[in-house]
Each structure stands twice: as structure tokens, then as C-alpha cells.
CHARMM internal coordinates of N, CA and C (Angstrom, degrees):
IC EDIT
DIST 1 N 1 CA 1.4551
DIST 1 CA 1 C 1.5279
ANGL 1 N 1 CA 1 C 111.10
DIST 1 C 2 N 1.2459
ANGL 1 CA 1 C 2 N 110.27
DIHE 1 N 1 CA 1 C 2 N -46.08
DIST 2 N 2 CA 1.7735
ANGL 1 C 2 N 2 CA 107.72
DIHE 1 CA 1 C 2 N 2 CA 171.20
DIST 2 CA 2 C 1.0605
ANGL 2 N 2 CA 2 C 121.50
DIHE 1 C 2 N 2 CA 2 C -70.82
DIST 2 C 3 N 1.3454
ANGL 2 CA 2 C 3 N 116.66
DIHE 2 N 2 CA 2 C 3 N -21.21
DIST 3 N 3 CA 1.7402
ANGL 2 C 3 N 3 CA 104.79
DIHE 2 CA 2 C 3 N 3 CA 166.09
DIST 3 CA 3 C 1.3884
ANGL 3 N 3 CA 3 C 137.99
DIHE 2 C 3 N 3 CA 3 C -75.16
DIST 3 C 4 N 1.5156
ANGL 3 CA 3 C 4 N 100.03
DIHE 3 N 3 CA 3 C 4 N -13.95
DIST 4 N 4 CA 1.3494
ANGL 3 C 4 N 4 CA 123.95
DIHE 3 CA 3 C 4 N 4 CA 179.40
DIST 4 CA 4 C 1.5853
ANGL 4 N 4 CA 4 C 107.73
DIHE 3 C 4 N 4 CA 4 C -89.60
DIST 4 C 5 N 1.2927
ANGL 4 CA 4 C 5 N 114.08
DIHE 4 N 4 CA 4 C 5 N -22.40
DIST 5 N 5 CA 1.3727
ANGL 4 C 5 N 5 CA 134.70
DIHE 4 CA 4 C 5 N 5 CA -177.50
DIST 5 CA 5 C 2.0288
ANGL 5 N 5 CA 5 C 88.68
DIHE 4 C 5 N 5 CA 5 C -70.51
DIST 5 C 6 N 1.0936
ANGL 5 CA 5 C 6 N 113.70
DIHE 5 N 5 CA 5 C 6 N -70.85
DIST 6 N 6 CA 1.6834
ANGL 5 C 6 N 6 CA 123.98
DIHE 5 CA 5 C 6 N 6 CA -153.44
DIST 6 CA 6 C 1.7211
ANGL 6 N 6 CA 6 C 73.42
DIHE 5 C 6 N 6 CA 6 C -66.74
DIST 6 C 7 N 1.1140
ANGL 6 CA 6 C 7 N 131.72
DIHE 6 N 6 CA 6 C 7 N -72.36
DIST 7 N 7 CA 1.3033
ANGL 6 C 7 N 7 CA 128.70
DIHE 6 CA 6 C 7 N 7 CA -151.67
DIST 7 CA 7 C 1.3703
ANGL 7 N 7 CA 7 C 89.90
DIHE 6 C 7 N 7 CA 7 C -42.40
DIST 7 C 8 N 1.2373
ANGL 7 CA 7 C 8 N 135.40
DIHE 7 N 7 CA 7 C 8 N -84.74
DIST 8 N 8 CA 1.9882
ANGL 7 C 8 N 8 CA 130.21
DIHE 7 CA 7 C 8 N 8 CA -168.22
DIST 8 CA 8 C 1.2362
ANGL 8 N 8 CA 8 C 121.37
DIHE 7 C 8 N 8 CA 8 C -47.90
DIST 8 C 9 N 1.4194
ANGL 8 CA 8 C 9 N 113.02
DIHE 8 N 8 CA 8 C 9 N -35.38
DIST 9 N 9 CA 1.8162
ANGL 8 C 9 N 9 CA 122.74
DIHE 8 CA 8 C 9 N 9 CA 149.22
DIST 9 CA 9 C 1.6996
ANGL 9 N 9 CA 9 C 101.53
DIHE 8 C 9 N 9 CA 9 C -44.75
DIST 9 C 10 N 1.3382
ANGL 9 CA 9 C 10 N 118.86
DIHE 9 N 9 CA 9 C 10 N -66.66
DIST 10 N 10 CA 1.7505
ANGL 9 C 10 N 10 CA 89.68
DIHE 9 CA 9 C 10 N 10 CA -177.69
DIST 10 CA 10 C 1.1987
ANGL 10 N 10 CA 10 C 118.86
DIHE 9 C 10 N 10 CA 10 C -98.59
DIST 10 C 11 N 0.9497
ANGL 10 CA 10 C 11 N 127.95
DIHE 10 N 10 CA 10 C 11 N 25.87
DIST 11 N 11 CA 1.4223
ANGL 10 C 11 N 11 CA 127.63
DIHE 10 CA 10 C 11 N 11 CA 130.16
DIST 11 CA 11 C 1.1619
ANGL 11 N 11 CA 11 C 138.07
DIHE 10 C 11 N 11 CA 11 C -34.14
DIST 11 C 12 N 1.3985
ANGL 11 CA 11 C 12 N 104.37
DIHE 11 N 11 CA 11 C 12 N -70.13
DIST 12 N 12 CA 1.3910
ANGL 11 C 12 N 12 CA 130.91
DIHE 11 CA 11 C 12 N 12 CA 145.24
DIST 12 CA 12 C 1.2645
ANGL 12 N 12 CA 12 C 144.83
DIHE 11 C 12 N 12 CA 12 C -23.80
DIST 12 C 13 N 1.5549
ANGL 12 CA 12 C 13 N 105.74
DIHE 12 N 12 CA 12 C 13 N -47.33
DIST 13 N 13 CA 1.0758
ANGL 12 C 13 N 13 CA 127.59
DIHE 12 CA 12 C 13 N 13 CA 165.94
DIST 13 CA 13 C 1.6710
ANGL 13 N 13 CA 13 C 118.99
DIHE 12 C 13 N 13 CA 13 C -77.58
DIST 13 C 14 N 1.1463
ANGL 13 CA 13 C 14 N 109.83
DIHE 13 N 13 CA 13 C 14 N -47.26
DIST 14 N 14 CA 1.7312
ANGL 13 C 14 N 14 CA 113.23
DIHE 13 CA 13 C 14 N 14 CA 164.69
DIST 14 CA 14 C 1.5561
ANGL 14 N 14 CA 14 C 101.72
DIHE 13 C 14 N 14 CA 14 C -48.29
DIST 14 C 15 N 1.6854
ANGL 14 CA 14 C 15 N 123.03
DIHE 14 N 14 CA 14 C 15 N -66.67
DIST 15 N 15 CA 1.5152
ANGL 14 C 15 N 15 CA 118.49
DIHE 14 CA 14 C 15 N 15 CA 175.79
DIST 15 CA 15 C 1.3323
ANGL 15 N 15 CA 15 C 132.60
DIHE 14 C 15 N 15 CA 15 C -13.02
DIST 15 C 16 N 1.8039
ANGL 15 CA 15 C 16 N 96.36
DIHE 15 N 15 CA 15 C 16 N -39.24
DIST 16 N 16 CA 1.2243
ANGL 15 C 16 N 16 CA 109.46
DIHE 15 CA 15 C 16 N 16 CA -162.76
DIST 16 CA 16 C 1.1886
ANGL 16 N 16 CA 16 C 109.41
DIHE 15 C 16 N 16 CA 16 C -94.04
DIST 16 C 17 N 1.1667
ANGL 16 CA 16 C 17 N 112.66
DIHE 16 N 16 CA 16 C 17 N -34.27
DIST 17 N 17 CA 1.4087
ANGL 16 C 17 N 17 CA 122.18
DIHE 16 CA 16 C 17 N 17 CA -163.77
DIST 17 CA 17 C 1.6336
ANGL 17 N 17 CA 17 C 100.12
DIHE 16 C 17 N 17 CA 17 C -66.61
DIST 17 C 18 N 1.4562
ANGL 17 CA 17 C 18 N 108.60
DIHE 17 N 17 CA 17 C 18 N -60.54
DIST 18 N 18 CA 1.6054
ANGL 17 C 18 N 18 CA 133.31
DIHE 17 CA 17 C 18 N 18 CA -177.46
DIST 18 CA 18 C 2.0064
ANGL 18 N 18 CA 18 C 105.98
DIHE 17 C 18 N 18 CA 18 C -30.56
DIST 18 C 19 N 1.4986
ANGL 18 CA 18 C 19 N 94.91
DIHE 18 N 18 CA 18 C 19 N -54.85
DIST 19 N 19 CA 1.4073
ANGL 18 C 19 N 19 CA 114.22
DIHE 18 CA 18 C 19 N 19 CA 171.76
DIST 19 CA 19 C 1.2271
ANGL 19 N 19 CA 19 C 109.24
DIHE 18 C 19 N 19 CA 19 C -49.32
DIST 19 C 20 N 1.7195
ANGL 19 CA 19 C 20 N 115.85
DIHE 19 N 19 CA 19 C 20 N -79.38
DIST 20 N 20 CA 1.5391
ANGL 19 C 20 N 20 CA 92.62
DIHE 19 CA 19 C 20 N 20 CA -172.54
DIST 20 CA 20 C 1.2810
ANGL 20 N 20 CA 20 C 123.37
DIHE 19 C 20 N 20 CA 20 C -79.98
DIST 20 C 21 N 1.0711
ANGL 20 CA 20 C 21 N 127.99
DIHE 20 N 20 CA 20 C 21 N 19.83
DIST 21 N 21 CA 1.5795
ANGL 20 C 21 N 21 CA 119.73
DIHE 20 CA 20 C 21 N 21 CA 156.25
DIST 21 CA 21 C 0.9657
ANGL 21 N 21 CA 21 C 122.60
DIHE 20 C 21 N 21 CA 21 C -67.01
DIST 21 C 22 N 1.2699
ANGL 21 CA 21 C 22 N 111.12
DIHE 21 N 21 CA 21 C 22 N -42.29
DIST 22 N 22 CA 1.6520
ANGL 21 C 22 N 22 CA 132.14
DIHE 21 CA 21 C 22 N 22 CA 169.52
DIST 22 CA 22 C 1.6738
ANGL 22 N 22 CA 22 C 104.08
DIHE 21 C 22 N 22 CA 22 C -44.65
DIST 22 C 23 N 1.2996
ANGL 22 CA 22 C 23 N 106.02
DIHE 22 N 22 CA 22 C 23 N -90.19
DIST 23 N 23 CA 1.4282
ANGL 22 C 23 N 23 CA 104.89
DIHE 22 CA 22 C 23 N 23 CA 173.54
DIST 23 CA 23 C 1.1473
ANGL 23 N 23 CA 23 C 138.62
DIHE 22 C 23 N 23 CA 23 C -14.62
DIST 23 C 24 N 1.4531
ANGL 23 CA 23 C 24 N 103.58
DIHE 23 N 23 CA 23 C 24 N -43.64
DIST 24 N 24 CA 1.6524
ANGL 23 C 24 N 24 CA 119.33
DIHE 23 CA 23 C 24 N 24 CA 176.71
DIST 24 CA 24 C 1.6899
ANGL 24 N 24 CA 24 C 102.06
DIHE 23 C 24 N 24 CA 24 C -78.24
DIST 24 C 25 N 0.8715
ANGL 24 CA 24 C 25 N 85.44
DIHE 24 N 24 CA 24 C 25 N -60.37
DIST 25 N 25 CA 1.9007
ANGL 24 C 25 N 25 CA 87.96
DIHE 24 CA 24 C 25 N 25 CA 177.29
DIST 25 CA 25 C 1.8184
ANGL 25 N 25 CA 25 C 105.64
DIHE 24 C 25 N 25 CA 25 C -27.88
DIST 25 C 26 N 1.6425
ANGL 25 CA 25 C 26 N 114.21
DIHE 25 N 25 CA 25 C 26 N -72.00
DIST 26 N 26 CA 1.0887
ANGL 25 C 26 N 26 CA 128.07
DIHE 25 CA 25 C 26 N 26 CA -173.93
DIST 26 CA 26 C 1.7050
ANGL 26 N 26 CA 26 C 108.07
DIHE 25 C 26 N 26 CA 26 C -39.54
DIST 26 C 27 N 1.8026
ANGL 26 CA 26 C 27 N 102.48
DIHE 26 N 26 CA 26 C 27 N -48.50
DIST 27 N 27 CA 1.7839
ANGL 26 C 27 N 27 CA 105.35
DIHE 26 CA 26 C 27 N 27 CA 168.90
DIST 27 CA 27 C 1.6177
ANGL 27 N 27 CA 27 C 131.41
DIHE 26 C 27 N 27 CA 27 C -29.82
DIST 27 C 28 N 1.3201
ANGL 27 CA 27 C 28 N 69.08
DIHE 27 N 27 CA 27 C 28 N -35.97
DIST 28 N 28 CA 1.6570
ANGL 27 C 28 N 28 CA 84.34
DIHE 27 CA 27 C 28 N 28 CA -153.46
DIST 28 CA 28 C 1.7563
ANGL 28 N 28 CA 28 C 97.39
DIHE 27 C 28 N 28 CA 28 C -123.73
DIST 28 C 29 N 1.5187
ANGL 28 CA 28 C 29 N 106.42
DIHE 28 N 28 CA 28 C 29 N 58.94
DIST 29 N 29 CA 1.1745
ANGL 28 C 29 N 29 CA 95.31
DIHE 28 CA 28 C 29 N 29 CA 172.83
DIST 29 CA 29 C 1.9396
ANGL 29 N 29 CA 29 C 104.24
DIHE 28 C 29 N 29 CA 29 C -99.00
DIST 29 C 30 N 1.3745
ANGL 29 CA 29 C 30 N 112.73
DIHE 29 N 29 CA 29 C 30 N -173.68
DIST 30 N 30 CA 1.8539
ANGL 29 C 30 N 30 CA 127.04
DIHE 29 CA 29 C 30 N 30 CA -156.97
DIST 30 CA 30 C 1.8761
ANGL 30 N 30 CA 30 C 78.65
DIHE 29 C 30 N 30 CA 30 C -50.06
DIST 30 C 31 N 1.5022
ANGL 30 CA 30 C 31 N 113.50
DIHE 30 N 30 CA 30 C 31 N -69.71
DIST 31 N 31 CA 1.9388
ANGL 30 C 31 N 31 CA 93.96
DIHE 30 CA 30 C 31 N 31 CA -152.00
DIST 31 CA 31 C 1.6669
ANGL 31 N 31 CA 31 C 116.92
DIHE 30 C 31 N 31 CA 31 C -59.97
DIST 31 C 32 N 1.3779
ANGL 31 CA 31 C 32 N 127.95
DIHE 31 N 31 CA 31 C 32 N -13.99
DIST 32 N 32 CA 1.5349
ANGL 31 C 32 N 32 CA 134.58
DIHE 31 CA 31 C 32 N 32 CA 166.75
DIST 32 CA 32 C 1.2355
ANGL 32 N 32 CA 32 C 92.63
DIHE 31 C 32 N 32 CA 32 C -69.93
DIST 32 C 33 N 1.9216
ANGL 32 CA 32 C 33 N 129.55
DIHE 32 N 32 CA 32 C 33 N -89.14
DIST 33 N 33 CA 1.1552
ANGL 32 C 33 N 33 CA 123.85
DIHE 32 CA 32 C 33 N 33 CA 173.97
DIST 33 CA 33 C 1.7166
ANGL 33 N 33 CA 33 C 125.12
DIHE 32 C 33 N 33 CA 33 C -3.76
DIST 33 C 34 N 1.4805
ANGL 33 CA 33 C 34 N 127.14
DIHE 33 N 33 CA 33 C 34 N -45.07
DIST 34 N 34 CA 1.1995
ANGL 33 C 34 N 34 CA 140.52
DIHE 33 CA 33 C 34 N 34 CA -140.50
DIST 34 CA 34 C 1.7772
ANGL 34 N 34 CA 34 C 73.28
DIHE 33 C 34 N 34 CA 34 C -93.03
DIST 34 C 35 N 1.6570
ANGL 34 CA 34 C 35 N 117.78
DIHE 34 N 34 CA 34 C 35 N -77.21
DIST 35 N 35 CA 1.4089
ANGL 34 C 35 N 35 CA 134.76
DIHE 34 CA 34 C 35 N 35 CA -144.38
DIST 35 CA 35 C 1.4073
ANGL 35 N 35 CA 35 C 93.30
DIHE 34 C 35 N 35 CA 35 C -62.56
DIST 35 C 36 N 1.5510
ANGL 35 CA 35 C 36 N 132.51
DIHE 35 N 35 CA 35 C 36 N -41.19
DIST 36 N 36 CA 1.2692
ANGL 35 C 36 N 36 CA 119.40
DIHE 35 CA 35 C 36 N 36 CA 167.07
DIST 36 CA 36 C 1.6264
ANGL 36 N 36 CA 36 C 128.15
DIHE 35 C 36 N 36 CA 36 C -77.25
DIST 36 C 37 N 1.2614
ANGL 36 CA 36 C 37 N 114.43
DIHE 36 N 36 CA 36 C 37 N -4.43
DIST 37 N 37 CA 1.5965
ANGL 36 C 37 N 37 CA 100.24
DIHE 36 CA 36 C 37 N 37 CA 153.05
DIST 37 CA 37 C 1.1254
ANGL 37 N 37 CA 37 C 128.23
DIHE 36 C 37 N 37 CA 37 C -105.53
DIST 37 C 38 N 1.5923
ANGL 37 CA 37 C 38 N 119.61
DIHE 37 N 37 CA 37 C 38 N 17.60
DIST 38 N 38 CA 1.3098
ANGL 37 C 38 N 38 CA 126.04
DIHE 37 CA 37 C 38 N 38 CA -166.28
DIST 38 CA 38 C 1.6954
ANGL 38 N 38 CA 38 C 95.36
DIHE 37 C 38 N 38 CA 38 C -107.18
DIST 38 C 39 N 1.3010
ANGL 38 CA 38 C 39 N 125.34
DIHE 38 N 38 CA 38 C 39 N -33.90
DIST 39 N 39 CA 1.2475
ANGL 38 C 39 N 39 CA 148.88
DIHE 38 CA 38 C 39 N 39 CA 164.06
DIST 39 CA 39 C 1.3649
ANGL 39 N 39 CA 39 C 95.59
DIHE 38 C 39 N 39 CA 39 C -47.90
DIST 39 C 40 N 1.6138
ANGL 39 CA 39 C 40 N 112.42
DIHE 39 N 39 CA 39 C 40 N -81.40
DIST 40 N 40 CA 1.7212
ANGL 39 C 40 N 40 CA 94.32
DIHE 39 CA 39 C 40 N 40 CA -160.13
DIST 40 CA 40 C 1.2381
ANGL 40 N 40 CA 40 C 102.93
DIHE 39 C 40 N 40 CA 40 C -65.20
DIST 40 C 41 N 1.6278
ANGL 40 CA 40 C 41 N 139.03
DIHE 40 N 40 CA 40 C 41 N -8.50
DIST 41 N 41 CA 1.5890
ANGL 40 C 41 N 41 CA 102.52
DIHE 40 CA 40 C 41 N 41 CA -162.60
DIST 41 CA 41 C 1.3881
ANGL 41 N 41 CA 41 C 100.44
DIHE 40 C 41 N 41 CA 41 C -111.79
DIST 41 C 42 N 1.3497
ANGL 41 CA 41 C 42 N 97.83
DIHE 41 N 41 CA 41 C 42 N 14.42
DIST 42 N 42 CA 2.3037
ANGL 41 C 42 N 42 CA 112.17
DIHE 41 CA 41 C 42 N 42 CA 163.82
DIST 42 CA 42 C 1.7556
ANGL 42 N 42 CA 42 C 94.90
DIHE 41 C 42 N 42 CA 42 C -76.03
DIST 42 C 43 N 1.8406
ANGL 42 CA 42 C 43 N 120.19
DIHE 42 N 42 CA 42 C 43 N -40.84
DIST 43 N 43 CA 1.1816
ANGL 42 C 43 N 43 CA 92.61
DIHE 42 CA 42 C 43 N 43 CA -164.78
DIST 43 CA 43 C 1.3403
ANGL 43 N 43 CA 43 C 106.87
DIHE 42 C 43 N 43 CA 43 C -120.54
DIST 43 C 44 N 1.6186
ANGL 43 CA 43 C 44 N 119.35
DIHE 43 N 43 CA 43 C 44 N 25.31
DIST 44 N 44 CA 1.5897
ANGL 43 C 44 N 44 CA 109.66
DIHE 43 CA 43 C 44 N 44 CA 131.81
DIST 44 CA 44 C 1.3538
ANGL 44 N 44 CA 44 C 122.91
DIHE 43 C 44 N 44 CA 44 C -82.00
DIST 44 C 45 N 1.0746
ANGL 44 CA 44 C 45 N 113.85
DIHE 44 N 44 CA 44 C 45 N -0.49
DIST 45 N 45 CA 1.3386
ANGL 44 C 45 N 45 CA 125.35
DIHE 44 CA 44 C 45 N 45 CA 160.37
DIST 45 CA 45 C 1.3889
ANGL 45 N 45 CA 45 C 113.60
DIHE 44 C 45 N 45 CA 45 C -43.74
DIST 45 C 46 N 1.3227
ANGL 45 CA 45 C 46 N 73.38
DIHE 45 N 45 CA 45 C 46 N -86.97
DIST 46 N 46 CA 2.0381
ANGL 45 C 46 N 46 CA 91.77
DIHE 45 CA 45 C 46 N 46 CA -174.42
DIST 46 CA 46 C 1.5795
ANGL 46 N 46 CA 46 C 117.57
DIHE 45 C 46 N 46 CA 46 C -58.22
DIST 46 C 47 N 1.1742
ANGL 46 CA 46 C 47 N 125.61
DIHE 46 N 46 CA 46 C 47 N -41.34
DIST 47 N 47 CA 1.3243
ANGL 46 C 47 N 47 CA 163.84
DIHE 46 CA 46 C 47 N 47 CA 162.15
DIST 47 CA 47 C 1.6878
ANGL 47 N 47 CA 47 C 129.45
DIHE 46 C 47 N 47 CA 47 C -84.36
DIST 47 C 48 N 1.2709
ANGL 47 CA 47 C 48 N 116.61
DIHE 47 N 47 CA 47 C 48 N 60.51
DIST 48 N 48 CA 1.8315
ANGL 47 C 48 N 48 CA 117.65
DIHE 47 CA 47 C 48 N 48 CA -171.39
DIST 48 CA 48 C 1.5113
ANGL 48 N 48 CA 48 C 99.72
DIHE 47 C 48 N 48 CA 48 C -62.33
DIST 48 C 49 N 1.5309
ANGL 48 CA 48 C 49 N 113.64
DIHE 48 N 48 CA 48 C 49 N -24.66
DIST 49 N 49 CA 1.6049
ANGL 48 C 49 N 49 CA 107.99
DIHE 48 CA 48 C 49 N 49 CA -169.96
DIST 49 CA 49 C 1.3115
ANGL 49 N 49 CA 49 C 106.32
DIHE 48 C 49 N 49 CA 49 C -65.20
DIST 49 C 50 N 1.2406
ANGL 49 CA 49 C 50 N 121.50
DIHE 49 N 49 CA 49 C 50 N -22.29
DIST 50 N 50 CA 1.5535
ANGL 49 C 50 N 50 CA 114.89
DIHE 49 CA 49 C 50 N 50 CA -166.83
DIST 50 CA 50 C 1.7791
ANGL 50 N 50 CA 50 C 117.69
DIHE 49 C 50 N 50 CA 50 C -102.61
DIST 50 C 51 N 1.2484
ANGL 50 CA 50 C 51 N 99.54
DIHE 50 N 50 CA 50 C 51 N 31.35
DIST 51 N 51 CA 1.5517
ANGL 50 C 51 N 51 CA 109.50
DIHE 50 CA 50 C 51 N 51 CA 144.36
DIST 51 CA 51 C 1.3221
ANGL 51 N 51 CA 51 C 107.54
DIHE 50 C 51 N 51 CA 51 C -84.73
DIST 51 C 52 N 1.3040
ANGL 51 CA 51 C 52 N 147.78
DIHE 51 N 51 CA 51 C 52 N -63.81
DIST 52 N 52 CA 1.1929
ANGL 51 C 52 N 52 CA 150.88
DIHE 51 CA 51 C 52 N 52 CA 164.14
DIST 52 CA 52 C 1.5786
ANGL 52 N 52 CA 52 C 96.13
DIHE 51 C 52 N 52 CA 52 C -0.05
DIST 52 C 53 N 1.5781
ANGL 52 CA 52 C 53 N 122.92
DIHE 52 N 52 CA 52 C 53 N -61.50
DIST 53 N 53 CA 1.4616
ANGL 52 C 53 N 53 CA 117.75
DIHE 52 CA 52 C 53 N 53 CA -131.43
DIST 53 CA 53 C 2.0075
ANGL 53 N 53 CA 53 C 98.68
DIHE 52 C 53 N 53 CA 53 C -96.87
DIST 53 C 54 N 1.7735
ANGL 53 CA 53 C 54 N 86.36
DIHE 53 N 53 CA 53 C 54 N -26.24
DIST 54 N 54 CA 1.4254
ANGL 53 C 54 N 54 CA 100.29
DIHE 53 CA 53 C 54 N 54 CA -171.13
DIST 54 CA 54 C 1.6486
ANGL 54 N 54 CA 54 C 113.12
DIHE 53 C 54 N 54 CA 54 C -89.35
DIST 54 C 55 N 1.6816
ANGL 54 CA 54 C 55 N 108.82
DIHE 54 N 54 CA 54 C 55 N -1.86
DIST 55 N 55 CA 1.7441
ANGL 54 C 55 N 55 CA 103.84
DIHE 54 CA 54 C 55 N 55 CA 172.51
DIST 55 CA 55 C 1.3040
ANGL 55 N 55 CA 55 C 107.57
DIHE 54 C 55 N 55 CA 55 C -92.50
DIST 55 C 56 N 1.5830
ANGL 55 CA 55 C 56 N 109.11
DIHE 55 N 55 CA 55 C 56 N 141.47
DIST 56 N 56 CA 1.3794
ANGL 55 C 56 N 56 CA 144.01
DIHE 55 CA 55 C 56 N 56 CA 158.89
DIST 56 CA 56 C 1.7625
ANGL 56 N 56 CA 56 C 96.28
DIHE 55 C 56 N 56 CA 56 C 98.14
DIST 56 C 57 N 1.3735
ANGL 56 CA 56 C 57 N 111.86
DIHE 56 N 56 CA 56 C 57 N 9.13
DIST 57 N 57 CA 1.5499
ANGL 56 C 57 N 57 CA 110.29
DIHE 56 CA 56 C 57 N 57 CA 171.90
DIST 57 CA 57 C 1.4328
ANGL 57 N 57 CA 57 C 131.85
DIHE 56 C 57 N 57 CA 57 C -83.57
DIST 57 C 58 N 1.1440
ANGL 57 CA 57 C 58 N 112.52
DIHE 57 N 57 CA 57 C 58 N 140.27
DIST 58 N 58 CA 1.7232
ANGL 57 C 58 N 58 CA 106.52
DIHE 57 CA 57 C 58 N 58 CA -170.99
DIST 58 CA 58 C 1.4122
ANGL 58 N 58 CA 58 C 92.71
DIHE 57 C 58 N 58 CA 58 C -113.69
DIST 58 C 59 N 1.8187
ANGL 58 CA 58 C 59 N 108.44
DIHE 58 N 58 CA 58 C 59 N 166.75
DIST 59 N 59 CA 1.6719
ANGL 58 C 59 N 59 CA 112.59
DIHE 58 CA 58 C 59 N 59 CA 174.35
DIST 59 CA 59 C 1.6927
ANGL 59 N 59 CA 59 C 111.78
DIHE 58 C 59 N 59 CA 59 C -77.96
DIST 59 C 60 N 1.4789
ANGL 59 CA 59 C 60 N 105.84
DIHE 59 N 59 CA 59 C 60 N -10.22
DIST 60 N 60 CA 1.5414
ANGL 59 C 60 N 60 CA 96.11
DIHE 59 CA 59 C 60 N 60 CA -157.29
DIST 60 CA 60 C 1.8307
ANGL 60 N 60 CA 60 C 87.40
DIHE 59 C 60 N 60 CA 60 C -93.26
DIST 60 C 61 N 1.5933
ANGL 60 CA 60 C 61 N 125.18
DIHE 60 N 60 CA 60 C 61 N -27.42
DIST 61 N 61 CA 1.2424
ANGL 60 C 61 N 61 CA 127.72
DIHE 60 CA 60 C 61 N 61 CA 162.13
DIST 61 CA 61 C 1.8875
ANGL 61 N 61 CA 61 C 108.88
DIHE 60 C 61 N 61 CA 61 C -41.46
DIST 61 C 62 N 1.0942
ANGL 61 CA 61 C 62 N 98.54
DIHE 61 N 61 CA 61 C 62 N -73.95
DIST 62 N 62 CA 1.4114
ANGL 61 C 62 N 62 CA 104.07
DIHE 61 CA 61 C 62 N 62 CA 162.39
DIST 62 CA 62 C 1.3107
ANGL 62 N 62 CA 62 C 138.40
DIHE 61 C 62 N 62 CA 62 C -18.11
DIST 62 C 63 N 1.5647
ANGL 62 CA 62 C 63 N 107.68
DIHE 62 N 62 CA 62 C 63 N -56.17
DIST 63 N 63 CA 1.2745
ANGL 62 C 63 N 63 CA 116.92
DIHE 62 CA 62 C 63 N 63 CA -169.50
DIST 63 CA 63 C 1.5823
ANGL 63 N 63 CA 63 C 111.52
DIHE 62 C 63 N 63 CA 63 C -91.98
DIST 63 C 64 N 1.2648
ANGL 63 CA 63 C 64 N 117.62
DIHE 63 N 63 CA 63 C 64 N -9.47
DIST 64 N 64 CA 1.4134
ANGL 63 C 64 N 64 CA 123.17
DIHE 63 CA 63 C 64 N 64 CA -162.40
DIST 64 CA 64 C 1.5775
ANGL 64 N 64 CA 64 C 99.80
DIHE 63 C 64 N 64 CA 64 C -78.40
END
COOR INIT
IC SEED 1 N 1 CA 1 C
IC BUILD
């Protein structure tokens, strides 16, 4: 009975996972992709110092 239990528990868990990848994917499809690298490389533009601030950074670091 508990193995069948963990087995539908990860089931579940794959479900989930599968899902929000998806989601994120959809986030971040080519025209978002596009508006956020067109953004940062307007303000290394203006701003070269702020590669410094923007390497090894992620959005989900960011957003948390």
C-alpha cells in the first residue's frame, strides 16, 4: 500500500513539475525574451558599469 502511495505521490510530483516548466517556458517565450534583452543591452549601453552588477544573475534570484 505505501508503495503505491509514493508511486502516485511522484506522479504527482512529475505533473507538477512538467506543468510549471511549461508555464515558464510560455513566460519567456521569443517577444518577452526579445524586450528583456533589448532592455539590458539599452542599459549597458548607457551604463558599461552595470554588467558588473547584472553577471551571474538570474530573474527568479531577482524576483524572490
Amino acid at each position: 500500500m505505501k508503495a503505491l502511495h509514493d508511486r502516485t505521490q511522484n506522479l504527482q510530483a512529475q505533473s507538477v513539475a512538467t506543468d510549471l516548466a511549461a508555464r515558464v517556458a510560455g513566460i519567456f517565450e521569443l517577444e518577452f525574451y526579445n524586450e528583456i534583452a533589448c532592455t539590458l543591452l539599452e542599459l549597458m549601453d548607457e551604463q558599461p558599469e552595470a554588467f558588473d552588477f547584472l553577471s551571474g544573475r538570474t530573474f527568479a534570484r531577482t524576483m524572490n
